[in-house]
TORKOL-4160 file (C-alpha; in steps of 0.2 Angstrom, whole numbers, padded with zeros to 4 digits, m for minus):
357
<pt num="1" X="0000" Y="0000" Z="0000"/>
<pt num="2" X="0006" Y="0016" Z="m0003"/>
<pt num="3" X="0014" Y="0027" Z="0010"/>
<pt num="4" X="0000" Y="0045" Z="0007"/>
<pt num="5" X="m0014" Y="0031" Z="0010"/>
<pt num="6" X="m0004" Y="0023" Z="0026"/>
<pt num="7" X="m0006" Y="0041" Z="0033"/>
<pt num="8" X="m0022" Y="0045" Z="0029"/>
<pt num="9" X="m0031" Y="0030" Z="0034"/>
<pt num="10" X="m0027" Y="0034" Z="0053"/>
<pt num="11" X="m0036" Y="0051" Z="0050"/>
<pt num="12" X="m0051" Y="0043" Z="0041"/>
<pt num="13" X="m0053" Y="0030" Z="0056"/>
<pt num="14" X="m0052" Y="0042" Z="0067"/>
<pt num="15" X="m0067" Y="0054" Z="0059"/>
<pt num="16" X="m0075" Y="0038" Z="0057"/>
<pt num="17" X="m0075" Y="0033" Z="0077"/>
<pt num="18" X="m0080" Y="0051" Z="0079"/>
<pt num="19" X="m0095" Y="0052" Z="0068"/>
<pt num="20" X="m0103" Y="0037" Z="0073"/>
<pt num="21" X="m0099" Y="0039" Z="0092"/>
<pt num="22" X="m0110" Y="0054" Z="0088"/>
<pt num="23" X="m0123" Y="0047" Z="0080"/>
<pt num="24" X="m0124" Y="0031" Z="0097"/>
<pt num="25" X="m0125" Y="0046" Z="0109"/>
<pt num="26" X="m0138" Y="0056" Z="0099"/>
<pt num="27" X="m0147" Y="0037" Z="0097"/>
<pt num="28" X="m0148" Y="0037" Z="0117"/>
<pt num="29" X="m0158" Y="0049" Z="0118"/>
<pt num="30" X="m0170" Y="0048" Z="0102"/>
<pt num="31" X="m0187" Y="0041" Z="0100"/>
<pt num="32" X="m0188" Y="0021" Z="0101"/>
<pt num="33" X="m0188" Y="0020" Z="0080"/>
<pt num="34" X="m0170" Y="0028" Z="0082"/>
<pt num="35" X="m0163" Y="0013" Z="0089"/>
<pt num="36" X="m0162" Y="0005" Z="0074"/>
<pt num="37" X="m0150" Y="0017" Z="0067"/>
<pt num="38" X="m0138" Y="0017" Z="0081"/>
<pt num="39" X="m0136" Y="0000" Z="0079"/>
<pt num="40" X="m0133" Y="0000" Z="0064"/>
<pt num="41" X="m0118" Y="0013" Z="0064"/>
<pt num="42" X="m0110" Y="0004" Z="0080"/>
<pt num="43" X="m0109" Y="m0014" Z="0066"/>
<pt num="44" X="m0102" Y="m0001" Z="0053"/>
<pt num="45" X="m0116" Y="m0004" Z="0042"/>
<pt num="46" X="m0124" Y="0013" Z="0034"/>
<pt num="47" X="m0136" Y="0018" Z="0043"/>
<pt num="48" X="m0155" Y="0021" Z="0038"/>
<pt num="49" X="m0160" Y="0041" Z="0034"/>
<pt num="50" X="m0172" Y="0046" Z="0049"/>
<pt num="51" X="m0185" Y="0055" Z="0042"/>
<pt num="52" X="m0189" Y="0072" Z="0052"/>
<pt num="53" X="m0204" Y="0074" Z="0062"/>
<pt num="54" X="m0221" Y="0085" Z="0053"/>
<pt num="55" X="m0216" Y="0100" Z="0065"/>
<pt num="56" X="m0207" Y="0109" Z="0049"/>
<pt num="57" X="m0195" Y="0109" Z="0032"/>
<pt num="58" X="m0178" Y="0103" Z="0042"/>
<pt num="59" X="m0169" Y="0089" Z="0033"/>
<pt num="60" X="m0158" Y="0078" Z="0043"/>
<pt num="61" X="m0141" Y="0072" Z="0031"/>
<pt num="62" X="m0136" Y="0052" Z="0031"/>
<pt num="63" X="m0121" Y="0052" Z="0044"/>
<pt num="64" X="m0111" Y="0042" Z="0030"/>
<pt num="65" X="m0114" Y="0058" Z="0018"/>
<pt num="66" X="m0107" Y="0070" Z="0034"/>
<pt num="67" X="m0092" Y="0058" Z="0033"/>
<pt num="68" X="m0088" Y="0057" Z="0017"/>
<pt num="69" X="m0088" Y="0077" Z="0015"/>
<pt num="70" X="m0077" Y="0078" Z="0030"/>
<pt num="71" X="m0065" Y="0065" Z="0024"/>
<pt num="72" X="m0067" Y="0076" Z="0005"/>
<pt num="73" X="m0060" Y="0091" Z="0015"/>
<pt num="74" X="m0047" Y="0084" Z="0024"/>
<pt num="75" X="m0040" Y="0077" Z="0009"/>
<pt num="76" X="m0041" Y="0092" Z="m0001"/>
<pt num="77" X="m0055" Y="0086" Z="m0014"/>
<pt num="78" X="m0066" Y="0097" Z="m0022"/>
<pt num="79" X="m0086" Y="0095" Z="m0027"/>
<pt num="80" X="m0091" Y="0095" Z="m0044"/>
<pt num="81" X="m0098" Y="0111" Z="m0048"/>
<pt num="82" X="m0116" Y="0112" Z="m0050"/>
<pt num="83" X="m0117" Y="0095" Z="m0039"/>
<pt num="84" X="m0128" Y="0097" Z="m0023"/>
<pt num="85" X="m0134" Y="0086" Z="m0011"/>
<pt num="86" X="m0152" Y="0083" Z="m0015"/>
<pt num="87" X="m0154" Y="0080" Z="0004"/>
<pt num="88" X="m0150" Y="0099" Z="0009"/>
<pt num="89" X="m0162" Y="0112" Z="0007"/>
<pt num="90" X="m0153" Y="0127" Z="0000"/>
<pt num="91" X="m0159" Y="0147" Z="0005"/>
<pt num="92" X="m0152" Y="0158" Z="m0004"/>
<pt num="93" X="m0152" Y="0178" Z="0002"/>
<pt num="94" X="m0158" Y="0193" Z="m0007"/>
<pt num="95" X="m0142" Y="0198" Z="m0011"/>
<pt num="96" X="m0138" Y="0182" Z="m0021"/>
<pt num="97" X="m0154" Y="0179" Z="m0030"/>
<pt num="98" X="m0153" Y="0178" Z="m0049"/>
<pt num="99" X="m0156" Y="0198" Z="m0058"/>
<pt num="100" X="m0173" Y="0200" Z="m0064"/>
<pt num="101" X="m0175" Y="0201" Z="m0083"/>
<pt num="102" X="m0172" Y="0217" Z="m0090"/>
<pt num="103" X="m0182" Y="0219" Z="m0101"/>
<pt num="104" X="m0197" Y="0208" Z="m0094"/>
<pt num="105" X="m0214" Y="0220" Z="m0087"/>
<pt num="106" X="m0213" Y="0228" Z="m0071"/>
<pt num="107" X="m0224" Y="0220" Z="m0058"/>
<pt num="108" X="m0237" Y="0231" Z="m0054"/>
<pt num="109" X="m0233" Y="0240" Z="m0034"/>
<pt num="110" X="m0245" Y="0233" Z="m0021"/>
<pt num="111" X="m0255" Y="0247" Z="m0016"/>
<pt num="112" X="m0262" Y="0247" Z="0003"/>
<pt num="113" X="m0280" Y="0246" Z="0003"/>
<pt num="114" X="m0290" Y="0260" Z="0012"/>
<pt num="115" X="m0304" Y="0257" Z="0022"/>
<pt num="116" X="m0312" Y="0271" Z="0016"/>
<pt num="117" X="m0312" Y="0280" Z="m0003"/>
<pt num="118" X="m0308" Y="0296" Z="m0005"/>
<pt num="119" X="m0321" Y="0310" Z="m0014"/>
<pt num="120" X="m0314" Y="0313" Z="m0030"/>
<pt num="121" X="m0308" Y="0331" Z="m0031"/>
<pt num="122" X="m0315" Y="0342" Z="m0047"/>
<pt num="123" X="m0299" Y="0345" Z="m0058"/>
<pt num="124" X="m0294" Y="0364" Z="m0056"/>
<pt num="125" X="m0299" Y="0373" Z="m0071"/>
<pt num="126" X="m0283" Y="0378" Z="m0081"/>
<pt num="127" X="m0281" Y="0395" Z="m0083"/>
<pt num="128" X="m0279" Y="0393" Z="m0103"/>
<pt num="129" X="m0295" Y="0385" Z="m0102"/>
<pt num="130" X="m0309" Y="0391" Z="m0115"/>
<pt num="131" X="m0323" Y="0400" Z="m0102"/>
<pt num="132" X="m0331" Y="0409" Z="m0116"/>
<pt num="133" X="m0338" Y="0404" Z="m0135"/>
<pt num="134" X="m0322" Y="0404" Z="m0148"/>
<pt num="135" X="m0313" Y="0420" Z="m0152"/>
<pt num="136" X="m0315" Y="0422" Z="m0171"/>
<pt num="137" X="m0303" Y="0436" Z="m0177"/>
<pt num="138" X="m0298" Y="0441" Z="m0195"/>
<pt num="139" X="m0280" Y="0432" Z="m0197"/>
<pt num="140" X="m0271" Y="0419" Z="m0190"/>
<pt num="141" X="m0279" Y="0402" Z="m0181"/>
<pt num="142" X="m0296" Y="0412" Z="m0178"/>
<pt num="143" X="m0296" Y="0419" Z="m0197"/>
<pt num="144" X="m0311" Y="0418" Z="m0209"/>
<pt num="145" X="m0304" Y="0402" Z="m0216"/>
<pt num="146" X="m0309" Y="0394" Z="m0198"/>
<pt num="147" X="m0325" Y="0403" Z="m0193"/>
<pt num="148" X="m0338" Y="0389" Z="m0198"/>
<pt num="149" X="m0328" Y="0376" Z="m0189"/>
<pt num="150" X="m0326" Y="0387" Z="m0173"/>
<pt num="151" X="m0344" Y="0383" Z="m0167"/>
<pt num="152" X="m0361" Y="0373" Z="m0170"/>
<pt num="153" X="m0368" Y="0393" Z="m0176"/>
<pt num="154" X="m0353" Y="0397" Z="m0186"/>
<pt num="155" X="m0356" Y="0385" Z="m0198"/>
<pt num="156" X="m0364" Y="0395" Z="m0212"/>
<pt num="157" X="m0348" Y="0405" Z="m0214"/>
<pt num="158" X="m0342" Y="0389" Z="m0221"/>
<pt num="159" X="m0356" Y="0381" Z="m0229"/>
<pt num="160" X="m0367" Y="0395" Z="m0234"/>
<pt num="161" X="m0371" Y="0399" Z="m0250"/>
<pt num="162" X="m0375" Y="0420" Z="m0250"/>
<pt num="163" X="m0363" Y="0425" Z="m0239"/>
<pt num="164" X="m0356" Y="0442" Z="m0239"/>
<pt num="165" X="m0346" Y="0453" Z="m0245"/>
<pt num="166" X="m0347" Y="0451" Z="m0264"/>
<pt num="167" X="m0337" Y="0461" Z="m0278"/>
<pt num="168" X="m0352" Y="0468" Z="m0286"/>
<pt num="169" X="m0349" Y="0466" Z="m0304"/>
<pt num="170" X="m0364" Y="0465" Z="m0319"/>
<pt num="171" X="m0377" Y="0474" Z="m0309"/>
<pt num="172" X="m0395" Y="0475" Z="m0318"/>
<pt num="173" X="m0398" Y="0492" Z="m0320"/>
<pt num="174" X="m0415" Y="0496" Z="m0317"/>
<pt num="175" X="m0428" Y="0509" Z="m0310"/>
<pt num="176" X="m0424" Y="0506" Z="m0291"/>
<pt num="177" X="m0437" Y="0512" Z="m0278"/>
<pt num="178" X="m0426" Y="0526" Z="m0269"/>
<pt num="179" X="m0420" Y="0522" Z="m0251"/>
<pt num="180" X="m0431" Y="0533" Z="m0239"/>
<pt num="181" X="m0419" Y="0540" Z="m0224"/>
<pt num="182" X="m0427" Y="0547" Z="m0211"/>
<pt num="183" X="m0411" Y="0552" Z="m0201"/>
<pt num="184" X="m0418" Y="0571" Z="m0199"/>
<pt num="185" X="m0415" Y="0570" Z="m0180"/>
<pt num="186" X="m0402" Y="0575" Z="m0171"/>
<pt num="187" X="m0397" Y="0557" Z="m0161"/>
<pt num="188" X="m0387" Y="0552" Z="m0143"/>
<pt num="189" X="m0376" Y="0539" Z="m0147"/>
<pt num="190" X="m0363" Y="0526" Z="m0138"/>
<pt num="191" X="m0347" Y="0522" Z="m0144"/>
<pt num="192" X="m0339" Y="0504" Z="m0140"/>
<pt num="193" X="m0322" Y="0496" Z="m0145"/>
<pt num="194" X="m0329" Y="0477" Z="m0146"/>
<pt num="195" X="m0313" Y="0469" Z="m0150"/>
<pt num="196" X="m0319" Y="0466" Z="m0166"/>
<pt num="197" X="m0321" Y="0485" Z="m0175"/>
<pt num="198" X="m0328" Y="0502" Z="m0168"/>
<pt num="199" X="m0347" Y="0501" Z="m0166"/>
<pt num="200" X="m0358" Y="0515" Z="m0162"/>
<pt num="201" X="m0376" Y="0512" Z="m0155"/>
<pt num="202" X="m0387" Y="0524" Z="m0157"/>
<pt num="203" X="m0403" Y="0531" Z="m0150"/>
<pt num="204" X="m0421" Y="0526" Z="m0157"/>
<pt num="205" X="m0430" Y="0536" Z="m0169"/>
<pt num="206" X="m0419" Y="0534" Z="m0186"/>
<pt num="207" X="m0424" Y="0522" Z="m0197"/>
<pt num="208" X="m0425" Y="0518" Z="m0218"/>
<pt num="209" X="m0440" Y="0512" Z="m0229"/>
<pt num="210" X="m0435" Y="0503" Z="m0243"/>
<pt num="211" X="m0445" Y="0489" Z="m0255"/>
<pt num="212" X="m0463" Y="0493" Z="m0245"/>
<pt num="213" X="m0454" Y="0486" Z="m0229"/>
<pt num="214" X="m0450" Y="0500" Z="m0212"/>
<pt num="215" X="m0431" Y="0495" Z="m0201"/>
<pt num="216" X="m0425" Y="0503" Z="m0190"/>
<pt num="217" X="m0408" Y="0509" Z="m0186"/>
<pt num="218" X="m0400" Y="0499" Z="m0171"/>
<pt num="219" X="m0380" Y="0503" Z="m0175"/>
<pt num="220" X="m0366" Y="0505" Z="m0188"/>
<pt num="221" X="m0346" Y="0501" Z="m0188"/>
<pt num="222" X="m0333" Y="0501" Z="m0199"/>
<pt num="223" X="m0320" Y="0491" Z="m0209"/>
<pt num="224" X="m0304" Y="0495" Z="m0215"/>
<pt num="225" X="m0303" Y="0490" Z="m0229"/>
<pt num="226" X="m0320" Y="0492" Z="m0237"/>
<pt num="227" X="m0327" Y="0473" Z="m0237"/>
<pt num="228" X="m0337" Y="0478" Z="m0251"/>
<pt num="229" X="m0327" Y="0481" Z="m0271"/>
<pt num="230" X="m0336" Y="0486" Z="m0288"/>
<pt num="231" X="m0328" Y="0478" Z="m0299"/>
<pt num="232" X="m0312" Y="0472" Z="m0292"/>
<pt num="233" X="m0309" Y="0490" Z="m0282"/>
<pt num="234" X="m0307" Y="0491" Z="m0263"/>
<pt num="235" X="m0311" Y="0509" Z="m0255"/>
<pt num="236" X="m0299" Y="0513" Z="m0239"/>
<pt num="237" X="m0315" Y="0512" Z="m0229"/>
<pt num="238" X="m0333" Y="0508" Z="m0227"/>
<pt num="239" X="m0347" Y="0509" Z="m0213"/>
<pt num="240" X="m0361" Y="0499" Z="m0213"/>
<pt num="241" X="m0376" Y="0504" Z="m0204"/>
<pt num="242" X="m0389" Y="0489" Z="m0198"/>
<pt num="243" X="m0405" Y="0490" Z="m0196"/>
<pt num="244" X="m0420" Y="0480" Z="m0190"/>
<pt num="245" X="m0438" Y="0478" Z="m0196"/>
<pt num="246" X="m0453" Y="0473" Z="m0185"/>
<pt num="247" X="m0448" Y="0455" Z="m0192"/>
<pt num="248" X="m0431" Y="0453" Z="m0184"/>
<pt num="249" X="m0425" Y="0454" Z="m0200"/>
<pt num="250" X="m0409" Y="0464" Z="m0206"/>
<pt num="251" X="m0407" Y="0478" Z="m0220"/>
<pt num="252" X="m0388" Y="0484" Z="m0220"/>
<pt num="253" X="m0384" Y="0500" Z="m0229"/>
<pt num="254" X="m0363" Y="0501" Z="m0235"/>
<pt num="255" X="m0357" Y="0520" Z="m0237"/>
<pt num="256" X="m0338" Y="0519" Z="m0245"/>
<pt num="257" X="m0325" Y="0529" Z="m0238"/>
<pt num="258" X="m0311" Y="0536" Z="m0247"/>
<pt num="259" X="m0297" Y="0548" Z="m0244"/>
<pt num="260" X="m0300" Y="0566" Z="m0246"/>
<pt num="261" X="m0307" Y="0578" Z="m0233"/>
<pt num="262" X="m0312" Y="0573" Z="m0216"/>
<pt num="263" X="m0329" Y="0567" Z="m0212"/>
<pt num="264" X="m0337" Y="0575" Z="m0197"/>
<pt num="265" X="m0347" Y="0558" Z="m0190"/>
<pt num="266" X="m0333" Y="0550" Z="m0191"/>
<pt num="267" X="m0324" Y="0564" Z="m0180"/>
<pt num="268" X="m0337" Y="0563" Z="m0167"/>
<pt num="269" X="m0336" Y="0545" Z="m0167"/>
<pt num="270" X="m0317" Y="0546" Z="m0163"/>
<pt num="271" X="m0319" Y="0560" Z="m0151"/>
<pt num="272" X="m0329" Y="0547" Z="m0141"/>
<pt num="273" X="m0317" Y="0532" Z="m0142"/>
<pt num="274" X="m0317" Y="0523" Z="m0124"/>
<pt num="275" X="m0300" Y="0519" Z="m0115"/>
<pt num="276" X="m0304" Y="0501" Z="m0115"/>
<pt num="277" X="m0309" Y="0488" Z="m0124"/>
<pt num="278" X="m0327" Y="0482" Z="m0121"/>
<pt num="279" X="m0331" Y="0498" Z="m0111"/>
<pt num="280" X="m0347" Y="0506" Z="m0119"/>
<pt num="281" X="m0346" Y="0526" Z="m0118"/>
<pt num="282" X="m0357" Y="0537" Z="m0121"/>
<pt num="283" X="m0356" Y="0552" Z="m0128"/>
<pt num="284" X="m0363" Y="0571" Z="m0123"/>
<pt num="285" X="m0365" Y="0578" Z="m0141"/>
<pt num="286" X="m0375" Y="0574" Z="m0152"/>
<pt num="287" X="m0375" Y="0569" Z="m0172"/>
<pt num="288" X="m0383" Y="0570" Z="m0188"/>
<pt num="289" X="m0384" Y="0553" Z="m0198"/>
<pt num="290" X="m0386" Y="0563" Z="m0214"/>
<pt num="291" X="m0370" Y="0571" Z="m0212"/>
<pt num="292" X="m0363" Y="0551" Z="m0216"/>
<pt num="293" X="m0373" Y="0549" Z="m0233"/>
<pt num="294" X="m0366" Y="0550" Z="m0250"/>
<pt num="295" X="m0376" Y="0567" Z="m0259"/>
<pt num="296" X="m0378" Y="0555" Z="m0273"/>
<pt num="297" X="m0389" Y="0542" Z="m0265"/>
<pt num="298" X="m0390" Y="0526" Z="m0279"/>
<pt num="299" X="m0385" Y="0509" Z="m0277"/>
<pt num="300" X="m0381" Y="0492" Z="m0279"/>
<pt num="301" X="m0393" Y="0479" Z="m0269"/>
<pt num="302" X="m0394" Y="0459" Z="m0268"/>
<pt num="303" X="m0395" Y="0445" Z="m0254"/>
<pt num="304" X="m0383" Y="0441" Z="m0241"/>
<pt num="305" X="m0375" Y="0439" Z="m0225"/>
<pt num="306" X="m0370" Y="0445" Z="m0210"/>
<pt num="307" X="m0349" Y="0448" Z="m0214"/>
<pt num="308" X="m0343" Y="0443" Z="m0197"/>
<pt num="309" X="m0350" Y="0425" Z="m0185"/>
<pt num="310" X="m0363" Y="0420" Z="m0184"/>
<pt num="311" X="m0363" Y="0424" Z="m0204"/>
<pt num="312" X="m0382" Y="0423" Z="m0205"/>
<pt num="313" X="m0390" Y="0427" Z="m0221"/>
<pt num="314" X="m0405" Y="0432" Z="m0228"/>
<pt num="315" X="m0399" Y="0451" Z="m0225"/>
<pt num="316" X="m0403" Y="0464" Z="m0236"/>
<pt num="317" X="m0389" Y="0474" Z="m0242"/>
<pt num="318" X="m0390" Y="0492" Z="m0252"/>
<pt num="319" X="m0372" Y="0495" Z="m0256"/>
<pt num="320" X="m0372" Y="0516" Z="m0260"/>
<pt num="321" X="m0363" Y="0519" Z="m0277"/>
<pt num="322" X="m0356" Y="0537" Z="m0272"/>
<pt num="323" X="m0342" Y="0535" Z="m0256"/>
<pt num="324" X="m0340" Y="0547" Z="m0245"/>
<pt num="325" X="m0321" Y="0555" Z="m0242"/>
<pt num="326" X="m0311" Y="0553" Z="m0226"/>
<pt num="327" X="m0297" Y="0560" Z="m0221"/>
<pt num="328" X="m0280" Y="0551" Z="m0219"/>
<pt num="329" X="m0279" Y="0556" Z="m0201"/>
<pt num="330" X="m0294" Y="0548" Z="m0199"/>
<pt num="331" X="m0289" Y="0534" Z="m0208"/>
<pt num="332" X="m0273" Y="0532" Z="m0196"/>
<pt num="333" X="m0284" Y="0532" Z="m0181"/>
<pt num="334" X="m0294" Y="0517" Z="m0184"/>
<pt num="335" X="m0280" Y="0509" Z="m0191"/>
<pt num="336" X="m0270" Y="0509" Z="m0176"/>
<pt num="337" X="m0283" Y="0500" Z="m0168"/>
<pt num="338" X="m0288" Y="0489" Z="m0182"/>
<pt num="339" X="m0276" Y="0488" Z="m0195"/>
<pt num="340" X="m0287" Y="0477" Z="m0205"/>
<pt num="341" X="m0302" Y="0469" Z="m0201"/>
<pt num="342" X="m0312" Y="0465" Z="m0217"/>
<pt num="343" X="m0319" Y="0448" Z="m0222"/>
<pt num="344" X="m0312" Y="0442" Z="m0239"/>
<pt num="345" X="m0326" Y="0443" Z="m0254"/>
<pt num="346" X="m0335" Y="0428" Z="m0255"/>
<pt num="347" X="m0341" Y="0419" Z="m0271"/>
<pt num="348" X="m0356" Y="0429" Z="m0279"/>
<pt num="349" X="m0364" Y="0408" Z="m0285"/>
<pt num="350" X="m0374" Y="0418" Z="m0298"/>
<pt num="351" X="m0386" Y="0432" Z="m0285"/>
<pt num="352" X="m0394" Y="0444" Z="m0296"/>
<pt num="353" X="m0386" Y="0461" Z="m0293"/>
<pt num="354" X="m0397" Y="0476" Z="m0296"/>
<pt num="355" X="m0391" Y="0494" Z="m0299"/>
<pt num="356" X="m0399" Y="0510" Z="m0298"/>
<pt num="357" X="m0402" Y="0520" Z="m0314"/>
């Protein structure tokens, strides 16, 4: 025999002697159905596994298995990799447990339960948020390419088929009733900046008669430039001054400004502007609406719209031939509040036009 297994057989006997004396003294005290195993390691016989007790997970290892691995170590021997004994429960800590996936789904967080729900909270209104109906304008997002989509009401402007303004071209020229002003009365009046253009509402008692049918006047404003052309041109300016019948229904008369002299209306209107926007003021003179008609009082006539939202048609317009002049001053005044502010023409779809002789 060779001499490395002459030294190590002592050192195996002894680990032997002290594995099984082990085992006889835990035997003394064990259960009767120990015994068996006791007896067996004092013949040197492999003794039986002893199953553990129902009270929890705990394995106990053969004593021959303890032995060998004892004898493994002493002797320098190293386990297989990977090789486990199937006998040994193995826990392994947090810290050494395999990485999770990547790139698998987070497990949704276990929230605590609340005994009781909370009321839900109203969301606070955002600051941007849209507290009044859409702001319609005359360029950009609010221009009147986008009018009929802005609301439910606006959609004539986009779908309606006599809308205003029109370029008034190929007018019948025939015997037209004259319009009837009856604006003898000197008249109170309020002047208001509404974001949109200069208006002017003006007291009762001025009114038109035209086609058998009574309006009355309720307001006039301005554009810059004049919404209206005759063939193809534009006037610097134009009022247009509405008016109501007993119906509800609207009769719109366009006067065309051009540069030239100053128009006194038009300087009493200025001489009232408010400070603000949306502040109504009213003024302590007094003005004479015939001072604002042409002398020449012909005119084109056909059906329309309204030229701003809702764009309701069915309006009556009565477009004077003759303008009347303003002065550039004037012109300068309204255009630092609105530098432009007329809707682009609109398709004429074939309206008869009629013209004044």
């Amino acid at each position: 025999m060779p001499a490395c297994c002459l030294m190590l057989r002592p050192i195996a006997l002894a680990l032997f002697a002290l594995s099984a004396g082990g085992a006889v003294a835990a035997a003394e005290h064990a259960p009767a159905p120990k015994a068996a195993a006791a007896s067996a390691v004092e013949r040197g016989e492999a003794a039986p596994v002893v199953k553990a007790a129902k009270t929890g997970p705990r394995i106990v290892q053969d004593p021959m298995d303890m032995l060998r691995e004892k004898l493994a170590q002493k002797l320098g021997a190293t386990k297989p990799p990977g090789v486990e004994n199937p006998n040994v429960l193995r826990v392994v800590s947090k810290a050494n447990a395999p990485a999770a996936d990547e790139h698998a789904p987070a497990a949704a967080p276990v929230r605590p339960v609340r005994r009781q729900a909370l009321a839900a909270k109203p969301a606070a209104a955002s600051p941007h948020a849209e507290a009044h109906p859409a702001h319609w304008d005359y360029a950009g997002s609010g221009g009147p390419e986008a009018w009929g989509r802005m609301k439910p009401e606006f959609m004539t402007c986009s779908t309606g088929t006599r809308q205003s303004p029109i370029d008034i071209r190929d007018g019948i020229k025939v015997n037209l009733d004259p319009v009837q002003f009856d604006y003898n009365k000197p008249s109170g009046f309020r002047v208001i900046d509404n974001g949109h253009t200069v208006q002017v509402n003006v007291a009762a008692g001025n009114s038109i008669e035209v086609m058998g049918r009574h309006y009355e006047l309720v307001q006039f404003h301005f554009h810059r430039p004049s919404e209206e052309r005759i063939d193809g041109r534009q006037f610097d300016m134009v009022v247009h001054l509405v008016h109501k019948d007993i119906d509800g229904r609207l009769a719109v008369v366009a006067v065309l400004l051009d540069r030239g002299s100053a128009q006194p209306i038009v300087q009493s209107v200025w001489n009232n502007l408010p400070l603000e926007k949306g502040e109504e003021l009213a003024a302590r003179s007094t003005i004479n609406l015939n001072e604002l008609l042409p002398a020449e009082r012909a005119y084109f006539t056909y059906m329309g719209s309204l030229t701003t939202p809702p764009c309701s048609e069915g309006v009556l317009w009565m477009v004077m031939k003759q303008p009347v002049p303003i002065s550039g001053d004037q012109i300068d005044i309204f255009a630092r509040l609105y530098p432009m502010n007329a809707r682009p023409v609109q398709p004429a779809a074939g309206r008869l036009i009629k013209e004044s002789n």
